[in-house]
TORZA-886714 format. One record per residue: residue in three letters; x, y, z of N, C-alpha, C, O, CB in turn. Coordinates in steps of 0.05 Angstrom, whole numbers, plus 32768, in hexadecimal, padded with zeros to 4 digits. Glycine has a CB too. Example, Ala and Ser with C-alpha at 12.3 -4.5 7.8 and 13.67 -1.06 7.14 Angstrom:
<pts>
ALA81087F8E809C80F67FA6809C81087FBE809C811D7FBE80A980E27FA780B5
SER81017FD3808E81117FEB808F81028001809D810C801780A1811A7FF48072
</pts>
This chain:
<pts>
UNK8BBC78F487248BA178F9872E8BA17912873F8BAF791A87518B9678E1873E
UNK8B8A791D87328B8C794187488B75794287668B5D793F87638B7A7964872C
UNK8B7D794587768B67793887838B4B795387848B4F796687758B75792B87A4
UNK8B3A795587908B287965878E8B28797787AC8B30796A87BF8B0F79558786
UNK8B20799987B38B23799A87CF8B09798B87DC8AFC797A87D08B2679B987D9
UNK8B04799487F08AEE798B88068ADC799787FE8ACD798787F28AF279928824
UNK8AD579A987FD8AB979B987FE8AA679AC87DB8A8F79A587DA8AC379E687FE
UNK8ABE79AD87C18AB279A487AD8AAE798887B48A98798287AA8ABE79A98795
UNK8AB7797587BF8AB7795887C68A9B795C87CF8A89795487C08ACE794B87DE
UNK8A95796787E78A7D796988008A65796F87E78A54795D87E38A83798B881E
UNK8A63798987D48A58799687C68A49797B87A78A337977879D8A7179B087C1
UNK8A61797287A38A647965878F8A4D794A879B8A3B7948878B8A87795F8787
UNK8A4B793F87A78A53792B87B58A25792787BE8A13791787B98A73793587D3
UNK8A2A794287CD8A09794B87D989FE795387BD89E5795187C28A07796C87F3
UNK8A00795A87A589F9795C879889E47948878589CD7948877C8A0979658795
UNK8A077930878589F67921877389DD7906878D89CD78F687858A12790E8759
UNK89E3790A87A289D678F987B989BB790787BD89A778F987C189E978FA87D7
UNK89BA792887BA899E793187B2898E7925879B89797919879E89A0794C87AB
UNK899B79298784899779178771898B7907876B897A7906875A89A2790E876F
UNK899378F6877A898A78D6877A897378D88791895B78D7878A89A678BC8785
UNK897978DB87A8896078DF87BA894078ED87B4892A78E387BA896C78F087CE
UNK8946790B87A3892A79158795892479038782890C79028780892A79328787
UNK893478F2876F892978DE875B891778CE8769890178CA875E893F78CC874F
UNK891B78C28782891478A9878F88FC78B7879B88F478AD87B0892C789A87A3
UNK88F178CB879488D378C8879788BF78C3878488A978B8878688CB78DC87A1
UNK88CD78D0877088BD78B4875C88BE7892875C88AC7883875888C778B8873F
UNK88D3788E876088D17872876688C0786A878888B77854878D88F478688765
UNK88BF787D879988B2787387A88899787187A48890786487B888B6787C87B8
UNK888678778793887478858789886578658782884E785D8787887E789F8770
UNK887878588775886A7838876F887C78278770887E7816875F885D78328753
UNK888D78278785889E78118784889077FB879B889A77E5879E88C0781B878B
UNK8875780687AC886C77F687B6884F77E787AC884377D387B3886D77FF87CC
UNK884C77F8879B882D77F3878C883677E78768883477D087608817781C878B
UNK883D77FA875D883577EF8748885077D6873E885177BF8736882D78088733
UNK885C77E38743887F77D4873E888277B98750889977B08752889D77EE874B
UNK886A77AA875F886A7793876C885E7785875F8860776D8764886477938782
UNK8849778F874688347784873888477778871B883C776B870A8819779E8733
UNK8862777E87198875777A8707887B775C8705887F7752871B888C778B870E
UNK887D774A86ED888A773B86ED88AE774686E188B3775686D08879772886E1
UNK88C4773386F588DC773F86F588E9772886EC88DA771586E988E5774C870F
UNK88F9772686E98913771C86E1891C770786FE891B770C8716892A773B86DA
UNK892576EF86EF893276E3870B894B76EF8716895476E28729893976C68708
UNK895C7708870D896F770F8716896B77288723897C773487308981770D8705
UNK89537731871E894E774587338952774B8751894A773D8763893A77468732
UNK895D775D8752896B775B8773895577658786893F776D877F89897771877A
UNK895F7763879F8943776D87B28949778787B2895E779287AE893D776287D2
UNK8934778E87B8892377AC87BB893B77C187C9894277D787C2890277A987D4
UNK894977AD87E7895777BA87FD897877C287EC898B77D087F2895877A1881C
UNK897377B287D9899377B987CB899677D187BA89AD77D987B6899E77A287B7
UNK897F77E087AF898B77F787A6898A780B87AA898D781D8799898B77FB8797
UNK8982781287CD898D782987D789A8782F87D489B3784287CA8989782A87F0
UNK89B6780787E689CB781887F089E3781C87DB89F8782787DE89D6780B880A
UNK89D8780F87C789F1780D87AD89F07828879C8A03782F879089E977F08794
UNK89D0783A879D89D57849879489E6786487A389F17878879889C17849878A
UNK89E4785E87BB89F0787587C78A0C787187C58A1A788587C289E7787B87E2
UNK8A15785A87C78A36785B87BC8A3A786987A18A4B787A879A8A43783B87B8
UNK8A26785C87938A2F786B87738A30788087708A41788B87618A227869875E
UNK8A14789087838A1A78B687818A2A78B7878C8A3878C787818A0978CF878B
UNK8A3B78AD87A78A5078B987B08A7178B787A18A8678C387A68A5078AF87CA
UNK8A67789E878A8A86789B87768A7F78B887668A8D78CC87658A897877875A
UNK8A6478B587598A5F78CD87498A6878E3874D8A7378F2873C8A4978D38748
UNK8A6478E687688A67790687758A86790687798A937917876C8A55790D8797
UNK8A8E78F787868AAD78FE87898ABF78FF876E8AD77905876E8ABB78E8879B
UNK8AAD78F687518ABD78E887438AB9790F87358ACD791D87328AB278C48733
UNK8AA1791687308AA3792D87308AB7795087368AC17963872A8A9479288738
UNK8AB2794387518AC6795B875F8AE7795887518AF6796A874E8AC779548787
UNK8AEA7941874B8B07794687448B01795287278B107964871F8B1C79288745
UNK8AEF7949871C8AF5795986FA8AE4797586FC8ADB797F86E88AE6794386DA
UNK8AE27982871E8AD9799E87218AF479A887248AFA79BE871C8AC479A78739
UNK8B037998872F8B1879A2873F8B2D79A9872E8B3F79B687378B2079908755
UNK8B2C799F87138B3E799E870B8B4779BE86FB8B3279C686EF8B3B798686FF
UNK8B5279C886F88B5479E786E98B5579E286C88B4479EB86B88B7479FA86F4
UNK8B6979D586C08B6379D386AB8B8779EE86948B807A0186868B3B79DD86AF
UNK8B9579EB86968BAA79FB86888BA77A1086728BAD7A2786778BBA79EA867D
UNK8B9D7A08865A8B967A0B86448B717A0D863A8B5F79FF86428BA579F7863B
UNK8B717A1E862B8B567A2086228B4C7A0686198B347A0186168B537A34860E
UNK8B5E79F686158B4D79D985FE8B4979CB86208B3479C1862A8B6B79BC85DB
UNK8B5B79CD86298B5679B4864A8B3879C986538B2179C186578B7F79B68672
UNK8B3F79DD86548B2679ED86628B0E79DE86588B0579CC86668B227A0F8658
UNK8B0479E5863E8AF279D3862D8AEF79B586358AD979AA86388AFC79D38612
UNK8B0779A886368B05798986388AED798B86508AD57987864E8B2779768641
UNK8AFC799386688AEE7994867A8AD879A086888AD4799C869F8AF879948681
UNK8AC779B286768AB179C086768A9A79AD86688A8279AB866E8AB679DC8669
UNK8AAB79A186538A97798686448A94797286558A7D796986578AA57976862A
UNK8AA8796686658AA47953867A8A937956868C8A84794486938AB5794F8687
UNK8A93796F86948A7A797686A68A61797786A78A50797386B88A7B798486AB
UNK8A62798286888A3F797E867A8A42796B867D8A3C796386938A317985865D
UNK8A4D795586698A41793D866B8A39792D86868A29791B868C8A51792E865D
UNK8A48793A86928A49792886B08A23793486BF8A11792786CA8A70793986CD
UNK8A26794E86B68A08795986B989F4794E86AF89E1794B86BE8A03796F86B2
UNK89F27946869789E4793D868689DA791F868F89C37918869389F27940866E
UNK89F07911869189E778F6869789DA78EF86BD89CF78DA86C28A0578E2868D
UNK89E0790486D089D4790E86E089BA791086E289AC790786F489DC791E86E1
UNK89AF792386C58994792686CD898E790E86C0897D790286CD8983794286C5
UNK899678FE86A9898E78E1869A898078D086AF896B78C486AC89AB78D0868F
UNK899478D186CA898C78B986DE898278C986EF898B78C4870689A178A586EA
UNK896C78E286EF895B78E186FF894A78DE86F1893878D386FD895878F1870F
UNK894578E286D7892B78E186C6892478C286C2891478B986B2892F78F186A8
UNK893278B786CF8930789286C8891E788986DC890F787586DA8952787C86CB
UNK8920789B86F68909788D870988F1789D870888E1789C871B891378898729
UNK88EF78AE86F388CF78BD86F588C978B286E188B078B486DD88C978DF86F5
UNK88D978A286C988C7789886B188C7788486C488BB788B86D988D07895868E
UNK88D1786886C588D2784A86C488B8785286E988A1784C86E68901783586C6
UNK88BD785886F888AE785087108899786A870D88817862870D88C4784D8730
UNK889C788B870B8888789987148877789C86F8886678AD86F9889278B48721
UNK8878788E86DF886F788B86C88867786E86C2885F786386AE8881789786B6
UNK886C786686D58869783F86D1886D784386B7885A784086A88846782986D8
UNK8885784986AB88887837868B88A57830868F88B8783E86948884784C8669
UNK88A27816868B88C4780C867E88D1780B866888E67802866088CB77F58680
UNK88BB7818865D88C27817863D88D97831863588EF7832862A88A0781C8629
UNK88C47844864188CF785A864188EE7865864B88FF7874864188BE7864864C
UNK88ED7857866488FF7854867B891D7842866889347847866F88EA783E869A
UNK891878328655892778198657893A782F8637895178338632890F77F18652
UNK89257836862D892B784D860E89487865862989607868862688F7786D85FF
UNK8937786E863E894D787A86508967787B86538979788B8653894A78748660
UNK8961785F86568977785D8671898B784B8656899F783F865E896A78478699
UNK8986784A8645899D7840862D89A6785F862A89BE7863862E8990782E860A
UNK89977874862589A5788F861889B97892863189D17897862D898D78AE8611
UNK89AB788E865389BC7895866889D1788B866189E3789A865989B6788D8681
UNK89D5786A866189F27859865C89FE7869864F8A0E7876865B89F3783E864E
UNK89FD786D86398A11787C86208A187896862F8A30789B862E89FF788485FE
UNK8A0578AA863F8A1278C086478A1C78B5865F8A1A78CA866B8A0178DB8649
UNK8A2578A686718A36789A86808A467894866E8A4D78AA86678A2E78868691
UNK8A52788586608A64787B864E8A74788D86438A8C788886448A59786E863B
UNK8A6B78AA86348A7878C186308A7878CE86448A8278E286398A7078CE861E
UNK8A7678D486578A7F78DF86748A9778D786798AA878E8867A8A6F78D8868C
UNK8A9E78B4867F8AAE78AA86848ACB78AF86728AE378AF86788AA278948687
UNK8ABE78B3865E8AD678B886488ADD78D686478AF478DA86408ACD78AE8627
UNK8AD078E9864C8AD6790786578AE7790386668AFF790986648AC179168664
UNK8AD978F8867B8AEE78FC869E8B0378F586968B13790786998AE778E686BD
UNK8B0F78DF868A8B2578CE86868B3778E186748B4E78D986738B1C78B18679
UNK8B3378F586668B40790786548B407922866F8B48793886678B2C790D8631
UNK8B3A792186858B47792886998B54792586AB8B6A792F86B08B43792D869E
UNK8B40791086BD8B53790286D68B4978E486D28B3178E086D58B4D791086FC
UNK8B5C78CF86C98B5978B186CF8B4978AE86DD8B3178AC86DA8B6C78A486D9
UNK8B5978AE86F28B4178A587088B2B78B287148B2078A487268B4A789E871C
UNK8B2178C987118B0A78CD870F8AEE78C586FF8AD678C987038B0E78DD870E
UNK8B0478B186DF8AEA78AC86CF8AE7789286D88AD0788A86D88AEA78B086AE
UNK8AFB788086E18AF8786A86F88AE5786B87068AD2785E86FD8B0A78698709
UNK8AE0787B87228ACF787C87278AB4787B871F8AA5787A87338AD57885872E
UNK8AA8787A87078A93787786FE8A93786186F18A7C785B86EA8A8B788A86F3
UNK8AA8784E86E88AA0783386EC8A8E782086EC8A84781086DC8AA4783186F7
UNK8A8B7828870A8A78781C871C8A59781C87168A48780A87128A7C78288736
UNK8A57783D87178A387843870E8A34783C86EA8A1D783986E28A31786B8715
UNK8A4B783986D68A3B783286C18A3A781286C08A2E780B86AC8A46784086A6
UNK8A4377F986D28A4477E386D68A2877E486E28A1877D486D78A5B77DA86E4
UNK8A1E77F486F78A0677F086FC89EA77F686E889D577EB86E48A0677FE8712
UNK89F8780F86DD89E8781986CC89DB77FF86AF89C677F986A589FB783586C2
UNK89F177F786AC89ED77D9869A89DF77C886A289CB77C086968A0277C98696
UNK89E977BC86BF89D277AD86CB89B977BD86C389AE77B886AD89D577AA86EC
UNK89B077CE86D1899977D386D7898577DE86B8896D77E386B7899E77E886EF
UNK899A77DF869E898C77E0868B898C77C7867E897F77CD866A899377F3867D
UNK899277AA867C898A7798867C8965778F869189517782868989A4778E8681
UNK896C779D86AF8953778886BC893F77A186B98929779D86C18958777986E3
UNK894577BE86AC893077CE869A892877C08680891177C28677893D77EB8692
UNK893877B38674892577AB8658891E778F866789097787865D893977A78632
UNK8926777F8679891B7763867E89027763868D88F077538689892F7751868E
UNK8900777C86A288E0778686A388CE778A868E88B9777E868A88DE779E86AE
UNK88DA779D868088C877A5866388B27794865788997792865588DB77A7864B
UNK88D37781864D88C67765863C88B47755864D88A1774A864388DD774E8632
UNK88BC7754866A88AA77368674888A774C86788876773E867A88BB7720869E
UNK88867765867A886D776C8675885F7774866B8849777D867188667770867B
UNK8877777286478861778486328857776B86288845776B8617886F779B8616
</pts>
């Protein structure tokens, strides 16, 4: 495992925590108005739980990042490996901000739920990038596509209980 320096950690890290924070004004937008008018799922968690879970996840994200910035890379094919990892890692980035301007600042779950399956898959090939660099950096994301699953199950279990 290569570790990453400080500044890309710090960089990496504030990046994806911006991220998530500018998303969450679309979700603030109706998470008190229209998104209460929702019938949900009995496994729906409270409201207060996915601040703080998401900020761990940008901070696995972000750190999980910096190491596959950090990494140089020997050879032109590793160069590549790891320039692809990065898109993807970009890509599925903007995936999960565009999930809280469809599903909450678009009130559609329909839309949102079509999303956040394409998100899963670009988490899923991210994970498998990273891992053709540093192990445990694609480890680290783990976490966020375990959540990411959850949360595309209680996206289609919204859907259904209100189409």
């Amino acid at each position: 495992m290569k570790k990453a320096n400080l500044t890309k950690i710090i960089l990496s890290i504030s990046a994806c925590v911006l991220i998530g924070f500018l998303s969450s004004f679309a979700t603030r937008s109706s998470v008190d108005t229209w998104f209460l008018t929702l019938k949900k799922p009995f496994f729906n968690p409270p409201s207060w739980l996915f601040a703080p879970i998401w900020t761990i996840l940008y901070i696995l994200m972000g750190y999980s990042f910096s190491i596959i910035w950090n990494n140089k890379g020997q050879s032109r094919k590793s160069k590549e490996i790891i320039k692809n990892a990065m898109m993807l890692f970009g890509i599925q980035l903007a995936l999960n901000a565009i999930w809280s301007i469809l599903f909450f600042g678009l009130c559609n779950p329909f839309l949102a739920l079509i999303e956040i399956l394409l998100l899963w898959l670009m988490i899923f090939e991210t994970i498998k990038a990273f891992k053709k660099v540093d192990v445990y950096a694609s480890k680290l994301l783990i976490p966020y596509l375990v959540w990411v699953s959850f949360a595309t199950i209680l996206n289609g279990s919204i859907w259904f209980l209100n189409s």
